[in-house]
N, C-alpha and C positions, 0 to 999 in steps of 0.2 A: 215461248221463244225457242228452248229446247225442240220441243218436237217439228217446231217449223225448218228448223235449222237440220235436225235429221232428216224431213223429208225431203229436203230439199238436197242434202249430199247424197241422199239413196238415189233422187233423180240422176243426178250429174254422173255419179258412179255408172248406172246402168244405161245411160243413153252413152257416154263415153266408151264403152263395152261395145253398144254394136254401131256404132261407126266408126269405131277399128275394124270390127268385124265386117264391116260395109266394105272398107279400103284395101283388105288383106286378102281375105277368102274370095274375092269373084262371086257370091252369091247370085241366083236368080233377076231379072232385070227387076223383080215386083218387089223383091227384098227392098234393092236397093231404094227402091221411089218412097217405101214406105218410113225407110230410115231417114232420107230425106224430108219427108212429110212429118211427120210425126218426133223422129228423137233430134234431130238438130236442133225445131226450135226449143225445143225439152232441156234440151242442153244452155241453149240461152237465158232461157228463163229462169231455169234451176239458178245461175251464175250470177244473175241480177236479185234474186231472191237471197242467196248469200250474202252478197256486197251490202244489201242494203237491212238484214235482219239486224246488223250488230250497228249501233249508230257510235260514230266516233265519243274521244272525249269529251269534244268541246259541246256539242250535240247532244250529250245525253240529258242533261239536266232540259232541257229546251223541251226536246219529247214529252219527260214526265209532265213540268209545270205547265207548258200551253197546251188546250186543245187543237184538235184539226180543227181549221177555221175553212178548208172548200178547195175549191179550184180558182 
């Protein structure tokens, strides 16, 4: 859980970096589409992998004793 929870803040950290850098600096148009392509959704995901790595109080015991039963 540790190292998910790292990579996942290393994500957030660095795609937050360059879409500052996206908005600030004027970059090349192909910067820009790439930031948009590629780190915004990095950014999302990174954000949803956080929320969802630490399971609340009530939650936690649930996780350990049932299995995943599907969709």
């Amino acid at each position: 859980m540790n190292r998910l929870r790292t990579g996942s803040l290393t994500t957030l950290i660095i795609s937050a970096i360059g879409i500052i850098y996206a908005l600030i600096m004027d970059p090349a148009p192909w910067v820009v589409y790439g930031v948009a392509i590629f780190l915004i959704p990095l950014f999302i995901l990174s954000v949803g992998i956080l929320s969802m790595a630490e399971p609340e109080e009530e939650e936690a015991d649930e996780r350990v004793n049932e299995p995943f039963i599907g969709y």
